[in-house]
Each structure stands twice: as C-alpha cells, then as structure tokens.
C-alpha positions, 0 to 999 in steps of 0.5 A: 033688199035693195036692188044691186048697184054698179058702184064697187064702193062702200064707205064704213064708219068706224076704224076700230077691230071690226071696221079695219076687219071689214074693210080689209076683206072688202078691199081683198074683194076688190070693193073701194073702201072709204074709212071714215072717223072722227079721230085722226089717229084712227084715220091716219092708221087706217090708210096706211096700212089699208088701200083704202082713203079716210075721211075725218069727220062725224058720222051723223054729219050729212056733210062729212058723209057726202064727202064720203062719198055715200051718195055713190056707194054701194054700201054704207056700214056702220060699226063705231063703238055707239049703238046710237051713232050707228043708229042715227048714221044709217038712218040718214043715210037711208033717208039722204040716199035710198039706193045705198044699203045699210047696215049697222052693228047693235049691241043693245037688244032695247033697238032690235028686240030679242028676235032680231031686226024690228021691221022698218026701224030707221030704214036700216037694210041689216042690223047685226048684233056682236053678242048674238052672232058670237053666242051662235058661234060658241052653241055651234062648236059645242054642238061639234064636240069644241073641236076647233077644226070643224066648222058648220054651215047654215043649212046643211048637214056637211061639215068642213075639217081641217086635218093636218098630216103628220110627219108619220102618217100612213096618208103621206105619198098617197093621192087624194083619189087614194086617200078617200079609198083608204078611209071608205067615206064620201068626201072632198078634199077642198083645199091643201094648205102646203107651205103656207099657200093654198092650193085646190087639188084634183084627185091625182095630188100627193098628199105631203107631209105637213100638209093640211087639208080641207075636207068637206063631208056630210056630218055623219061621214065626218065623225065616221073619218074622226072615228078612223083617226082617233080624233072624235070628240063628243059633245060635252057633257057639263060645263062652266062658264067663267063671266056672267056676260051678255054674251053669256046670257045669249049664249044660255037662252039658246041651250035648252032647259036640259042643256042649262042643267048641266052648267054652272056660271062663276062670277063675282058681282052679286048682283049679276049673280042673283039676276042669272040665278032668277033668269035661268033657274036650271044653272048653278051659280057660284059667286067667286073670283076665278083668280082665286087660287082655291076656288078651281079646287074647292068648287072641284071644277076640273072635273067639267068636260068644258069651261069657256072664258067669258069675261069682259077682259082678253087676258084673263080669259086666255089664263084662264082657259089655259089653266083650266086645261092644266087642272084636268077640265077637257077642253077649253074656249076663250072669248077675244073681244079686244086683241085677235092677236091672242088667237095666235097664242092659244094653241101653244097655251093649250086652248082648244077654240078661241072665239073672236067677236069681231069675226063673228061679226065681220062675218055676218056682216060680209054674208049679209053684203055678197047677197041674199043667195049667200047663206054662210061664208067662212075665211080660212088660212088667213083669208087664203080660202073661202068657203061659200054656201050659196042658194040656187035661185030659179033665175040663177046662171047654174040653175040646171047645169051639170057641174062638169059644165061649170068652168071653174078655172080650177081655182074652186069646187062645188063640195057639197050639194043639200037638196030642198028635201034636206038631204046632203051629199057630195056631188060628181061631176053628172050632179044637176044644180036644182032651184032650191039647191044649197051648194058649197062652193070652196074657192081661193081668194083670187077668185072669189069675185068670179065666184060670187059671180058665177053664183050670184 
C-alpha cells in the first residue's frame, strides 16, 4: 500500500449510484471530493446536491485528470459503469502519479480472476468487484438467520443488533446498567437512536420507549438475548433463488456442496438454466417466469424457508420478495441494483432484508481508503453511526493502553476486543489493547475522523 499523504482530496470518476455513495460519505469524512464525468447532467446534479466540485470530461484523459486535480490527491477512485474505462484510468493514473492510490470497481472476473486482484495488474492499488462484495454480503445474513438486524464483522465472533422497544416493553424506564442485568448476558449497548438522533449512552441512561438500541455481543450471547425475547431465527433450512445472475453464481460458489442440495434457482432463459444445471450439479433448476401466477403453486414454492430476488430488474425483485411472504415462504430478501429507494419500501411490504449493490460496494471501497488497520466498517441510522473493527498494530498509539485511558470525548466506545487467540469479549475499562487485538469501536459521525485518528 502506498504510504499515506497530507492531501485530503480524492478525485472519483463516475457520478452514477456508486460514485455519488462514495462521494457523499467521503464529503461527511471531511475529504475534498472532486467528481468527475463525461456527462454534463451527471456533473451538474453531482454539484449540486453534494459539496463537492465537477469536472467534465473523459477519464482516460491525462489532461481532464490533471484538471482534476489527481496529481494532488490522495485517492483516485474509479466507479464508472465500464470495467475498461476504469481499468485504463487507474492505469494512468498509477503511471502519471505514483503517490496517488488507486482503486477501481470490476464486474468482470476476465480482469481479476475468481481469487480476486491479480498481482500487479496496471499498478491499480484496490480492485473491488460489485458482484463478489454483495454475494458475501447476502452468505453473511443467511448464515445469521436473514435477520435484518444483525450485522456481522470480519474477524471476530461479536455480533451488532438493532432491538427496537416497543411501547409495552418491560425494558422502558430501565437504565442500561439495569438492562444488562435483566437479561444476565455480556454486552454493550453502542448506541440509541432516539428521535431520529443517535446518542452513545453511559450505563445511568433510561431506555425510552421507542428507542432503538445497538447491542454489541459476542454471537453466542446474542442468540442467548433473541432466545430471551422471542426473536431467534435460525439459518434456513431450503431456499430458492428467483434470477440465475452473476450474483447468483457468486453467491453459490460460496455455499458448500451440502448447502447447494438444499436450493433450488427459477429462471427463465434456457441457456442460463442449462449452464447453472451443468456448473452446480446439487441444485435443482426450474426453467419458468416468477410472473406466472401458477408457477409459486404448482412448483409448491411456499414451502422453502428462504426465497431472494436476484434478477436484474429492482421491481420485480421487491414484488416478488414481497409476494412471497404472502404465500407462507418464511423470510424473503431483495437484491437492489438501480433505485436505493426501494429499501425504504421493503419493510411495509413484508420483506425481511433488501441487499443494495452499491452499498456493498461503497463499503468495501471506504474500508479499503481508511486503512490497512480497518477490517470492516458498517453505517447505520442513515450514517448517524459508524461501527469500525480496527487492528492493533505494534506501533500503534493504543497499543498497551488501558481503555479507561483512552479519551474518547464521549462520542465512541470500544465494544468489543477479539485477541489474537480468537477469542472475543466485551471489555471494561482495565481491558488492555494488545498487538494483534481486533477491536470494535462504535462512534457517531461527528467523530469518526478523531477516531480514525486515535486508531490509525
């Protein structure tokens, strides 16, 4: 990895889903983002509605990206919708300014290979591929039980969920302090989103009705609280997969032969069907339109614990998510690869996780920019909170510190240590950081440059 830079500027190219994404959390991280495009309107919508400047102009032009200002900067990111453009730009790029890092958004596994980023290729720093980043995603919330207030991290066993409380529940009025004894399990709450705002509470803060609060556990904890209020899921058992996509492909080769037995994919292209069949023999494969009104019937497909929408078509996907829940399929997911905006709808429709590509891929983008010490990061609350798993390296500023003595101005707390044996816990204040340590640190936005800071 190239050395870090003073330079708090990072030029993208692309203003489509995942460059405006990228650009809005980069902006909210205080870096100066330069947007630039070959098409007018997307420039012109990019400044105003961001705090960024726009440059027009073509991406492997050496003169538009000197105009950009790339020389400068500390990042050059390439997310246009061509694997090629992107390709050749950060290849420039790397060539004309090799104090600038890199990194591009690959669909095409031609380029990177099913393993990832080929050593060396065109000098590009950090290759991420949509399709890849958001088939780990959707394995990670079927290993969880598809509940869509869990989220995972990369190398520990600690588990964040989101438990909401409800009008009725024996938890309102109750400190935090006082909570964590009623349920008798280790765990930190991180955050309570209240009103819209989020907050980080201490353990004299009364829980509200209302409120949502971010617990952080270690995984076996958290299925002992679910277990506690009636809402553990288990992994499910079968499940069919409506699309026989890229992503579905991905998706597949990261389930197990075993796993794969238990699903069954419905499309209706011949050919595509005939390849799946060939490529994964355990599946079963159903040539047919989901839009059939007979087909959900006939195939008896309400009774698979899981179905996700994998097409290539937004709309379809969420109806057909929805619908499923409606025939008595147990949980349902929705892949979003065009309008985020459906997110918002899919709760009132019954779906239990939608799966946006552009987060996925914002987000592996970001991890890869604050750091080799950043294992994961997660957004939550509409980027109110972010929850960081950081590395401890031996020449870091909180290598052997105690976390009582780590300021952190009350707007963060470490949540959650796992040690280099694998072992996770939730910390207390005499809890030493070690060399090796991965540590979970939730922070509110305002402060996640100290943070970064603080850990970096």
């Amino acid at each position: 990895m190239k050395e870090p830079g003073t330079s708090k500027k990072v030029v993208i190219l692309g203003a489509g889903r995942r460059g405006m994404g990228m650009a809005k959390q980069l902006i909210t991280d205080g870096k100066d983002v330069v947007i630039l495009d070959n098409s007018f309107e997307r420039v012109e919508m990019a400044v105003s509605k961001l705090d960024c400047l726009g440059v027009l102009g073509n991406g492997t032009d050496i003169d538009k990206l000197t105009e950009a200002g790339v020389e400068q900067a500390e990042a050059f990111i390439a997310v246009t919708n061509s694997d090629e453009i992107n390709l050749v730009s950060c290849g420039l790029v790397s060539s004309s300014f090799p104090n600038t890092k890199t990194v591009a958004a690959i669909r095409s596994l031609i380029y990177t290979g099913s393993g990832g980023l080929k050593e060396g290729l065109l000098g590009i720093d950090y290759i991420v591929n949509p399709n890849a980043e958001t088939a780990r995603s959707i394995f990670a919330i079927i290993e969880q039980g598809v509940n869509g207030n869990l989220l995972a991290f990369s190398n520990s066993k600690l588990l964040l969920y989101n438990f909401y409380i409800e009008k009725n529940s024996t938890y309102v009025g109750t400190t935090v302090s006082e909570m964590r004894s009623k349920l008798n399990a280790e765990f930190v709450i991180a955050s309570i989103k209240r009103r819209g705002q989020v907050l980080v509470p201490s353990g004299e803060t009364t829980i509200q009705a209302e409120d949502t609060l971010s617990i952080i556990a270690e995984s076996q904890e958290v299925t002992d609280i679910l277990k506690t209020v009636g809402k553990l899921q288990k992994r499910p058992n079968n499940m069919v997969l409506v699309g026989a996509s890229r992503i579905t492909r991905a998706l597949l080769n990261r389930m197990s032969p075993a796993m794969r037995s238990k699903v069954t994919i419905v499309d209706q292209d011949p050919e595509v069907c005939k390849e799946f069949s060939e490529r994964f023999r355990e599946i079963l494969v159903i040539k047919a339109d989901i839009t059939d009104e007979d087909i959900m019937a006939e195939e008896q497909l309400g009774s698979y614990d899981l179905l996700i929408a994998l097409t290539d078509n937004d709309e379809l996907n969420i109806i057909t998510a929805s619908y499923a829940k409606r025939i008595g399929i147990m949980r349902s997911m929705a892949l979003i690869k065009q309008n985020n905006n459906y997110s918002r709808m899919a709760s009132y429709l019954g779906i239990d996780v939608v799966i946006s590509t552009t987060d996925t891929t914002v987000e592996s983008l970001l991890r890869y920019l604050r750091g080799s010490n950043v294992s994961s990061v997660h957004s939550l609350f509409n980027g109110q909170l972010e929850v960081y798993e950081f590395i401890i390296h031996a020449d870091s500023e909180m290598c052997g510190k105690q976390l009582k003595d780590i300021n952190m101005r009350k707007k963060a707390i470490v949540a959650g240590i796992t040690n280099n044996e694998g072992k996770s816990f939730i910390p207390n204040g005499n809890s030493t950081l070690n060399e090796g340590d991965t540590v979970v640190v939730a922070a509110l936005r305002q402060a996640t440059e100290f943070i970064q800071k603080l850990f970096g």
